[in-house]
LUMKOL-950789 format. One record per residue (C-alpha): residue number from 1; residue in three letters; x, y, z. Coordinates in nm, 4 decimals. Layout:
BEGIN
+-----+-----+----------+----------+----------+
:   i :  aa :     east :    north :       up :
+-----+-----+----------+----------+----------+
: NUM : Ala :        X :        Y :        Z :
...
+-----+-----+----------+----------+----------+
end
This chain:
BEGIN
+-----+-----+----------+----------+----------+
:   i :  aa :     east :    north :       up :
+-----+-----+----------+----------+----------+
:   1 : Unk :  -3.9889 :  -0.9812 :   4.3089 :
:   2 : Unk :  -4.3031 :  -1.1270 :   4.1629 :
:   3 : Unk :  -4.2418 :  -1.4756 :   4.3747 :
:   4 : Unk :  -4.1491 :  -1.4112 :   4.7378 :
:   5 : Unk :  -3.9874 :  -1.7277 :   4.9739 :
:   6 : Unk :  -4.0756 :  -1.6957 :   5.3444 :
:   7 : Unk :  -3.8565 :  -1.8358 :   5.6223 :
:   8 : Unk :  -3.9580 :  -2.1601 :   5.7249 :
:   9 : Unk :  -4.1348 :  -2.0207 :   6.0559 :
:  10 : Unk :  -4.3908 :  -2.3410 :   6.0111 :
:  11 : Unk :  -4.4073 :  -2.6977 :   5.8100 :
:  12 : Unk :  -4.6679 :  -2.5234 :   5.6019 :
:  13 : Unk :  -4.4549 :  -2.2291 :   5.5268 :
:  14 : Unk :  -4.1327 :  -2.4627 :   5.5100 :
:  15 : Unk :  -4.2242 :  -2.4950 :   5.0925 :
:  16 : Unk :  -4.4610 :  -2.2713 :   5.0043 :
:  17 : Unk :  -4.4036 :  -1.9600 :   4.8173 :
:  18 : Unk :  -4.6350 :  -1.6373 :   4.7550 :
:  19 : Unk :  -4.7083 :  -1.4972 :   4.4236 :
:  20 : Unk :  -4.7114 :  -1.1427 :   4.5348 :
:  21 : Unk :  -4.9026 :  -1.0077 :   4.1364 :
:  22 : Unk :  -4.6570 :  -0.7250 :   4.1022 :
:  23 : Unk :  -4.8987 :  -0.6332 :   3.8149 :
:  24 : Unk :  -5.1971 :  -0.5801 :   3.9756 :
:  25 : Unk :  -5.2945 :  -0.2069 :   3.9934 :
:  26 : Unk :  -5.6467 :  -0.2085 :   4.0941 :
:  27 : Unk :  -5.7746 :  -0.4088 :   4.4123 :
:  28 : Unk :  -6.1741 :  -0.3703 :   4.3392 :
:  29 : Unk :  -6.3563 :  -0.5323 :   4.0465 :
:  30 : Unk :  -6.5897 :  -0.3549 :   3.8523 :
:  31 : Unk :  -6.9464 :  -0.4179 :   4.0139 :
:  32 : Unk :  -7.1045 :  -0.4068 :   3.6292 :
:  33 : Unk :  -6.8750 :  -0.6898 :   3.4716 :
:  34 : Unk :  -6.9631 :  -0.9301 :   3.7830 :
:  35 : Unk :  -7.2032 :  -1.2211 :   3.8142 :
:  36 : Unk :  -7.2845 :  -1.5048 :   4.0770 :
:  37 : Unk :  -7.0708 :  -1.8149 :   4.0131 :
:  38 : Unk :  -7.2688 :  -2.1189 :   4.1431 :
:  39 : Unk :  -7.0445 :  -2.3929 :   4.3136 :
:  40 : Unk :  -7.1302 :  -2.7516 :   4.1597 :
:  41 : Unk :  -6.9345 :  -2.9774 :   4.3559 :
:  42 : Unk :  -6.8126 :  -3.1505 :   4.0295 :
:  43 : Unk :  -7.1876 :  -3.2343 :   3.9652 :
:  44 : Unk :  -7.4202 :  -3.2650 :   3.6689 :
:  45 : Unk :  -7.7281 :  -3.1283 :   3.5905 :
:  46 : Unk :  -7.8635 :  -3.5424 :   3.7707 :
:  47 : Unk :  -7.6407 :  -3.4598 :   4.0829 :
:  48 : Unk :  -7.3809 :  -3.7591 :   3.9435 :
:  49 : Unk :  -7.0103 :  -3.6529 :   4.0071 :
:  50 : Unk :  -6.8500 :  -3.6124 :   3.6520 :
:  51 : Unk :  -6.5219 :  -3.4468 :   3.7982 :
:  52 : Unk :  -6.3601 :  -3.5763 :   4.0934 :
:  53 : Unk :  -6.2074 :  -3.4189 :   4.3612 :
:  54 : Unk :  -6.3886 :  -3.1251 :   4.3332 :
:  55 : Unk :  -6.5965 :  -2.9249 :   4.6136 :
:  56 : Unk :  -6.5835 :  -2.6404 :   4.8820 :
:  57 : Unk :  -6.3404 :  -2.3625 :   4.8438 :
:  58 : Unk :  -6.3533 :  -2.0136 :   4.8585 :
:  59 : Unk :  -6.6649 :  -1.7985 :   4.7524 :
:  60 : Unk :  -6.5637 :  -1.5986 :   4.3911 :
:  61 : Unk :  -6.7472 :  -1.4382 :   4.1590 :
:  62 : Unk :  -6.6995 :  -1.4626 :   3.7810 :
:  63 : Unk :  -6.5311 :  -1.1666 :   3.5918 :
:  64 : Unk :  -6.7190 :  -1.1760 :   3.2287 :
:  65 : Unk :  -6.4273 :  -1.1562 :   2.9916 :
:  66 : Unk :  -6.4762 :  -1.0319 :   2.6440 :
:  67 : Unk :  -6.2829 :  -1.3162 :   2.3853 :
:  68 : Unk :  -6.4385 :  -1.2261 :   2.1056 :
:  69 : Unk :  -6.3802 :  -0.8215 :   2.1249 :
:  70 : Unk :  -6.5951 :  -0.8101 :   1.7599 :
:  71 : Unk :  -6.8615 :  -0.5210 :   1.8669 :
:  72 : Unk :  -6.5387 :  -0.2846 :   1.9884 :
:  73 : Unk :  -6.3689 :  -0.2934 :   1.6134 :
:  74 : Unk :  -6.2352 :   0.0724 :   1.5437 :
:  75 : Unk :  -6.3118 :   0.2024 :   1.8787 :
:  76 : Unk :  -5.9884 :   0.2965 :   2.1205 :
:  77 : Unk :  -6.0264 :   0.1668 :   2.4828 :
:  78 : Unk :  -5.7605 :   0.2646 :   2.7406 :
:  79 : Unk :  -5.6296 :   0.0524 :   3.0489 :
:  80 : Unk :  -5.8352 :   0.1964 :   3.3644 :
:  81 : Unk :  -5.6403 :  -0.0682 :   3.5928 :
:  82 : Unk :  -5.4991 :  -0.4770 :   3.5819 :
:  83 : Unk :  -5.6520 :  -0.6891 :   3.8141 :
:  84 : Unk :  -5.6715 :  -1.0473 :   3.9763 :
:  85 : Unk :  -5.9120 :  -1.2882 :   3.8757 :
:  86 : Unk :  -6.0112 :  -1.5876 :   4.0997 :
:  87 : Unk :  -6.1212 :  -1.7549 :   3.8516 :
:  88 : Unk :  -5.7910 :  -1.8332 :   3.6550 :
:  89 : Unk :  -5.4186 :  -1.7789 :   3.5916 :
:  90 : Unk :  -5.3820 :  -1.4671 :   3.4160 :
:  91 : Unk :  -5.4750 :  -1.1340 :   3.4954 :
:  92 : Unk :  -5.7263 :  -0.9009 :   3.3660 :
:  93 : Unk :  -5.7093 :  -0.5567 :   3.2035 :
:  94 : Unk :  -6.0230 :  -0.3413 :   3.2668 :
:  95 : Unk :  -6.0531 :  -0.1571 :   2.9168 :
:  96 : Unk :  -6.2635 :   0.1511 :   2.9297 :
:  97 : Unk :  -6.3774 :   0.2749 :   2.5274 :
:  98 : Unk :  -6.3999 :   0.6189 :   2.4141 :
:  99 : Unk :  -6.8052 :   0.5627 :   2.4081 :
: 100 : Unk :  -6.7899 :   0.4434 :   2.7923 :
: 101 : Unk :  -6.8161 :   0.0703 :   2.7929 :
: 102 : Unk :  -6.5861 :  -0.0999 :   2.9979 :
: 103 : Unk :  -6.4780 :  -0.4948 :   2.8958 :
: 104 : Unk :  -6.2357 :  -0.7142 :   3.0502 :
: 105 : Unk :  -5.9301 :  -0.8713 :   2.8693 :
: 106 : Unk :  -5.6664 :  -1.0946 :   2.9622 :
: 107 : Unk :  -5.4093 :  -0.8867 :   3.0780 :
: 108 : Unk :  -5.0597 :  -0.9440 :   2.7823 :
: 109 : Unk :  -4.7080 :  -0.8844 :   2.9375 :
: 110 : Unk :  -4.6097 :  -0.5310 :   2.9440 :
: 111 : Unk :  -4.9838 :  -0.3697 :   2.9838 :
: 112 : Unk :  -5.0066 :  -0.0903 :   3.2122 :
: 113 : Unk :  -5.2425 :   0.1432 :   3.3167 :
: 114 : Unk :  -5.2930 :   0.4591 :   3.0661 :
: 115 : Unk :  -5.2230 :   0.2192 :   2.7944 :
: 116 : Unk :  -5.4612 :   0.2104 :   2.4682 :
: 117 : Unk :  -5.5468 :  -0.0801 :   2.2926 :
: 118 : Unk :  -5.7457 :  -0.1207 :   1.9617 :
: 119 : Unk :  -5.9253 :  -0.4257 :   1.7630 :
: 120 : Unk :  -5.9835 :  -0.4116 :   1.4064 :
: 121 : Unk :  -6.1254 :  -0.6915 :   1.1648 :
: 122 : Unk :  -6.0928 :  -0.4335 :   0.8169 :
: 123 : Unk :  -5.7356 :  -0.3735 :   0.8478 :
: 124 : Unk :  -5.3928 :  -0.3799 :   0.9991 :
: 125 : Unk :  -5.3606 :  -0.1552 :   1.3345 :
: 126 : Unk :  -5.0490 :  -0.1328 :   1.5376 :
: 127 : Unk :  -4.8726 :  -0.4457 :   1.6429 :
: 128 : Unk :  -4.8632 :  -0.3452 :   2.0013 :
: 129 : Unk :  -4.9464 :  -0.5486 :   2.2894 :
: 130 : Unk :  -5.2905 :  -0.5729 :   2.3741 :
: 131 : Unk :  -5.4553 :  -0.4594 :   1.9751 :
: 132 : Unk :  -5.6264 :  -0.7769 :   1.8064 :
: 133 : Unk :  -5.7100 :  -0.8158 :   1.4396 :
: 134 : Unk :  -5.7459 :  -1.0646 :   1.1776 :
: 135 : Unk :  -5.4390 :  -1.3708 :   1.1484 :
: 136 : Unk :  -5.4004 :  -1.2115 :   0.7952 :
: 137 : Unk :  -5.2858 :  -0.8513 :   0.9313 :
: 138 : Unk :  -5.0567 :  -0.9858 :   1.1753 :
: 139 : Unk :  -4.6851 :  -0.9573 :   1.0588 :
: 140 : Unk :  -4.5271 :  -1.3162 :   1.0368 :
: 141 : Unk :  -4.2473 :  -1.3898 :   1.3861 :
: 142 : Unk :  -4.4807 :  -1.2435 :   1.6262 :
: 143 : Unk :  -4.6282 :  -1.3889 :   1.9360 :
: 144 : Unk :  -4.9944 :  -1.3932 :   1.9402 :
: 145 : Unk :  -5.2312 :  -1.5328 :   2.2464 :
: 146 : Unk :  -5.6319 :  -1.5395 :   2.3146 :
: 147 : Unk :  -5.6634 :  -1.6722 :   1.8943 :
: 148 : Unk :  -5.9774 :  -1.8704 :   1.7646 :
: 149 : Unk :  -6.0354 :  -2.1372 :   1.6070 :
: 150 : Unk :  -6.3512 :  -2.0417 :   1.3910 :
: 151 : Unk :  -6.3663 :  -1.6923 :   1.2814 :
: 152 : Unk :  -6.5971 :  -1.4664 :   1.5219 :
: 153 : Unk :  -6.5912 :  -1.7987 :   1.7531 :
: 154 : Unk :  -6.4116 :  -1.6193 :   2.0374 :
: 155 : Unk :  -6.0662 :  -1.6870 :   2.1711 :
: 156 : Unk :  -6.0138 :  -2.0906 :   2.2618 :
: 157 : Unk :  -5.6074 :  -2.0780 :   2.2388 :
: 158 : Unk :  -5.3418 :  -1.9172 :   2.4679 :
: 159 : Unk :  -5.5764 :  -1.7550 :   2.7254 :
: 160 : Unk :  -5.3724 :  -1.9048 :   3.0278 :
: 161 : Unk :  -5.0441 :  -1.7044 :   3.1946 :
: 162 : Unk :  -4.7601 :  -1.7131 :   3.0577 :
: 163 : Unk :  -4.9020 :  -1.8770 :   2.7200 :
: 164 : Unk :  -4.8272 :  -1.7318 :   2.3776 :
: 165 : Unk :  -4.7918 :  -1.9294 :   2.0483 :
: 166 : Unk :  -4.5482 :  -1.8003 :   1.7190 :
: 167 : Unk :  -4.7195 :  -1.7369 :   1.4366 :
: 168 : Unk :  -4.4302 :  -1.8532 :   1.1304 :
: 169 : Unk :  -4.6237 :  -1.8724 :   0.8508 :
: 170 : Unk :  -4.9698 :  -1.7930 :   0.5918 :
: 171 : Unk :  -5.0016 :  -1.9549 :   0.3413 :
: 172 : Unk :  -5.3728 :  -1.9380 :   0.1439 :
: 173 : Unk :  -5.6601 :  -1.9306 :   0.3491 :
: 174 : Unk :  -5.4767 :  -2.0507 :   0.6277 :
: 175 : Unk :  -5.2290 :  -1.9620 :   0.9167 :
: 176 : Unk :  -4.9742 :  -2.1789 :   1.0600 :
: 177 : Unk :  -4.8493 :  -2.1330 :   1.4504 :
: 178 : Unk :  -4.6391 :  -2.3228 :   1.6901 :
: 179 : Unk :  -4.8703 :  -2.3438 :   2.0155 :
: 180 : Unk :  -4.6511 :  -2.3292 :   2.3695 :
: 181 : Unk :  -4.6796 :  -2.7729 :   2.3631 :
: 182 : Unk :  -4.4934 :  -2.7906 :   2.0546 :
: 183 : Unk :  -4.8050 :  -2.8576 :   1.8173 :
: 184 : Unk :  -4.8098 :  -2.6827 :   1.4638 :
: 185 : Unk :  -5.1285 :  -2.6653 :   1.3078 :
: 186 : Unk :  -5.3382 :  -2.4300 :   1.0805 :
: 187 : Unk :  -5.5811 :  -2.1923 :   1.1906 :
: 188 : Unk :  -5.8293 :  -1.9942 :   0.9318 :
: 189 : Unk :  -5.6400 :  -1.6869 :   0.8318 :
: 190 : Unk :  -5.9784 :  -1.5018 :   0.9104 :
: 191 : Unk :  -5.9683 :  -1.5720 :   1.2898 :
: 192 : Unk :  -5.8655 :  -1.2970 :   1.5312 :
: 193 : Unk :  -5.6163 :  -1.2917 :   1.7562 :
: 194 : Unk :  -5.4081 :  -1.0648 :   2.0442 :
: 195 : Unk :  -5.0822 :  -0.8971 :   1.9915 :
: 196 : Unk :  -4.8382 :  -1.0101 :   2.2897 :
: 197 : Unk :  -4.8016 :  -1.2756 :   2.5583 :
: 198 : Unk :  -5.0188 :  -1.3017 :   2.8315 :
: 199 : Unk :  -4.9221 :  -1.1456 :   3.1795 :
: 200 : Unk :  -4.8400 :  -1.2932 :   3.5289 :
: 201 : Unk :  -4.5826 :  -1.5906 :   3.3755 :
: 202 : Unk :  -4.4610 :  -1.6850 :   3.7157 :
: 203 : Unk :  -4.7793 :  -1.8411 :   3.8300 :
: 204 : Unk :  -4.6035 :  -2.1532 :   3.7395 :
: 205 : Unk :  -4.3653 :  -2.0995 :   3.9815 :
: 206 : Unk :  -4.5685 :  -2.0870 :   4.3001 :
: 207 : Unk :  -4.6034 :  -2.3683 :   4.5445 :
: 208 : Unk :  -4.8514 :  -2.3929 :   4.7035 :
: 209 : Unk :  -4.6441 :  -2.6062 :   5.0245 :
: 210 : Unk :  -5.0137 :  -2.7187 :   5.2091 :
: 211 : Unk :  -5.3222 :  -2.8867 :   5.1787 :
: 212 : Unk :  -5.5336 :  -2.5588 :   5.2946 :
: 213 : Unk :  -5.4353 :  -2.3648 :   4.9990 :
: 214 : Unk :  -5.5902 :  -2.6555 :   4.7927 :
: 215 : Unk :  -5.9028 :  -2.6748 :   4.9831 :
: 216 : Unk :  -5.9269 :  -2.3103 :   4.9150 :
: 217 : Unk :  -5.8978 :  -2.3491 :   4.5767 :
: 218 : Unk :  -6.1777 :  -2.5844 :   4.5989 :
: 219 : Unk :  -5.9438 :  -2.9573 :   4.5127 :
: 220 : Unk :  -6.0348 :  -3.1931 :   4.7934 :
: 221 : Unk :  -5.8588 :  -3.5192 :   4.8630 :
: 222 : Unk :  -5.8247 :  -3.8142 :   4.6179 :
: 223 : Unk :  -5.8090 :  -4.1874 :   4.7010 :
: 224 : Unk :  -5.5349 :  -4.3289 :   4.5311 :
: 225 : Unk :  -5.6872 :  -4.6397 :   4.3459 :
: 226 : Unk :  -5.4469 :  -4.9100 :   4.4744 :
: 227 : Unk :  -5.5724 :  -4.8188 :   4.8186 :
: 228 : Unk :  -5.9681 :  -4.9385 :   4.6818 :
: 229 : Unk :  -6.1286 :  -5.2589 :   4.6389 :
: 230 : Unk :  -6.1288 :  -5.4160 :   4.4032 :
: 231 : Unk :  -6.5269 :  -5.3229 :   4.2935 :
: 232 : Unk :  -6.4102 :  -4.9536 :   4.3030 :
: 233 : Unk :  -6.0839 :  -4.9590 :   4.0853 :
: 234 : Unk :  -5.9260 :  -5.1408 :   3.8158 :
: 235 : Unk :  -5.6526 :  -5.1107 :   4.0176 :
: 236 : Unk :  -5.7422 :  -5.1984 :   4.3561 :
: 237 : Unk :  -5.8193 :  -5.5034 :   4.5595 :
: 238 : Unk :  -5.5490 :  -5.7610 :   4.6451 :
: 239 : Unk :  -5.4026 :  -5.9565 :   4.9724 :
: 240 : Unk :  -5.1123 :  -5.6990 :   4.8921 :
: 241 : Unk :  -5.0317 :  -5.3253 :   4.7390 :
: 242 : Unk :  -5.0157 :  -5.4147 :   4.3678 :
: 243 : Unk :  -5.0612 :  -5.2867 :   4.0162 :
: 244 : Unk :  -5.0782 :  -5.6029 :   3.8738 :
: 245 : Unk :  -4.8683 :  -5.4256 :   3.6078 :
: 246 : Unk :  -5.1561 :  -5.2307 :   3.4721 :
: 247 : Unk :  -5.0815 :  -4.8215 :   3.3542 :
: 248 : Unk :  -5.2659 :  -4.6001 :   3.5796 :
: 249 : Unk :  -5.5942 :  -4.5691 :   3.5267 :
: 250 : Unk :  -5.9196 :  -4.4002 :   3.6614 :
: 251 : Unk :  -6.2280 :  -4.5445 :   3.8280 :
: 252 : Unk :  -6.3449 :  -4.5960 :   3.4687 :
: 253 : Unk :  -6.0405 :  -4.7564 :   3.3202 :
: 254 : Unk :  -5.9372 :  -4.4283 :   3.1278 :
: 255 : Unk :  -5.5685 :  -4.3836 :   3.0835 :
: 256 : Unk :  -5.4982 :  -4.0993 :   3.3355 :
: 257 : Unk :  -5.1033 :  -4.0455 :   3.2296 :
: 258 : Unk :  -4.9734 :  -3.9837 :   2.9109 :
: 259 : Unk :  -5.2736 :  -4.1317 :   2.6943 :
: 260 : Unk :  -5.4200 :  -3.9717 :   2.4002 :
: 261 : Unk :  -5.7051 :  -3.7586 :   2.4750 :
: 262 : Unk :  -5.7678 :  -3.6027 :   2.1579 :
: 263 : Unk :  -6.0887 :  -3.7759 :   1.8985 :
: 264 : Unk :  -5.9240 :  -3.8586 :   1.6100 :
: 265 : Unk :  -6.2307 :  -3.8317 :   1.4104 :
: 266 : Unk :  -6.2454 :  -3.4191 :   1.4608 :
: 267 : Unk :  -6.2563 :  -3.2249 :   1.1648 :
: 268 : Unk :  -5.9972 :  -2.9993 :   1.2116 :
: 269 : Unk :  -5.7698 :  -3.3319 :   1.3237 :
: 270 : Unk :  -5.6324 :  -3.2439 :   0.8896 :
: 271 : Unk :  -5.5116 :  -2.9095 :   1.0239 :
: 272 : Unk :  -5.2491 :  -3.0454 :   1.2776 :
: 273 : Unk :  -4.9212 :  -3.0124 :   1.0993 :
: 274 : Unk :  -4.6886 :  -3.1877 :   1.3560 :
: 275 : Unk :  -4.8792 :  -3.2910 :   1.7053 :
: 276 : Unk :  -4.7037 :  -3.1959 :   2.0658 :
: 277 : Unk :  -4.4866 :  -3.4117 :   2.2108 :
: 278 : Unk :  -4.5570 :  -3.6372 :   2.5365 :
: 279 : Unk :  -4.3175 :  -3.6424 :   2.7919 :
: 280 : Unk :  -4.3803 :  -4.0263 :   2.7792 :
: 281 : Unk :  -4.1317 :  -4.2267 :   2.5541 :
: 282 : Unk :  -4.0899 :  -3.8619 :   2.3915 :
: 283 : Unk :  -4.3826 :  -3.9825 :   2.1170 :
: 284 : Unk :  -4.5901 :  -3.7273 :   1.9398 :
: 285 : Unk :  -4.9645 :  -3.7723 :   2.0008 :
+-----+-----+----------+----------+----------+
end
């Protein structure tokens, strides 16, 4: 059972549940693949805070993954072990290649130990989990994650758990998929992507049920804004508790539910076919 419920022996415990990464086959990282990851406190390179609530946690040390895979085309690498990663949602396959160089993947669904997988950029290879070539190898109806945007740009779509988009169509120098938000939109046929859908799907199904688990994860405490003055927060200040009938906002005024987020001047904003749907008034941003 890849989510396991406790008895509620404490209030903590009372609605929290335990993701208990069935998946995971190896407990050690590879030393090689690891490198310090600095904590920033939500800081810039001035010392201003640019994220909020954001500090402590627990110490971790970053995993480099391989999105890009270009320098292992046409060499086999099999699955040495799957393993957690700190540093986000999915798991991680350690591939070791037939020349001996080991890489990290996001682990897809159905990966196991033993396994082989393959990348190719000249031509079609198996369309197994794991194997990555070129949008315009892929057969049409399959579900493809860790995909680029700009050919030899490394993977920028679908790298979280559970996350997989449909590729339905290609049509000239172009590919059209359905990302896991709803949005269609064209991505150049020349852009790589992975067979599959990526592993450890329930992660969306844990709760965390206390504060600690946050502070571990390095989220501290926010302020709501009604509860500043009003020099703090367009929404605080006031003999009383009140909006004032103003949409929530941040400190800076920025729409913090449901507004569009997205620069309409991009130059790929002409590839969007139909854009995801909100779950605000149901309108498509």
């Amino acid at each position: 059972m890849p989510i396991r419920i406790y008895k509620p022996t404490s209030a903590g415990r009372r609605n929290a549940s335990v993701n208990m990464h069935s998946e995971v086959t190896k407990k050690s990282p590879e030393k090689s693949l690891l490198r310090p990851l600095p904590k920033k406190g939500g800081r810039n390179h001035s010392g201003k805070i640019t994220v909020r609530g954001v500090g402590g946690g627990a110490k971790r040390m970053l995993r480099s993954i391989d999105f890009r895979r270009a320098d292992r085309d046409g060499i086999e690498g099999k699955v040495i072990g799957i393993e957690y990663d700190p540093n986000r949602s999915c798991h991680i396959a350690l591939i070791e290649y037939t020349d001996g160089v080991k890489r990290y993947i996001p682990s897809p669904k159905g990966l196991t130990d033993g396994d082989t997988v393959i990348g190719s950029c000249t031509g079609p290879v198996e369309p197994k989990a794991g194997n990555c070539m070129r949008l315009r190898n892929i057969p049409t109806g399959l579900d493809v994650h860790c995909i680029e945007l700009v050919a030899g740009g490394g993977a920028k779509l679908c790298r979280s758990a559970g996350m997989s988009a449909r590729l339905t169509n290609k049509e000239g120098g172009y590919a059209t998929l359905v990302l896991p938000s709803g949005e269609q939109r064209r991505v150049p046929i020349d852009c790589r992507a992975t067979i599959g859908q990526v592993g450890n799907a329930d992660h969306q199904n844990r709760m965390l049920g206390k504060a600690g688990l946050s502070r571990h994860l390095g989220i501290r405490p926010i302020t709501r804004g009604v509860a500043k003055s009003h020099n703090a927060h367009p929404l605080g200040g006031g003999s009383g508790r009140s909006k004032g009938g103003r949409p929530p906002v941040g400190p800076t005024g920025v729409l913090s539910k449901g507004g569009a987020t997205r620069n309409r001047k991009k130059h790929s904003e002409d590839l969007i076919i139909r854009r995801r749907m909100t779950k605000r008034h149901g309108q498509l941003r």
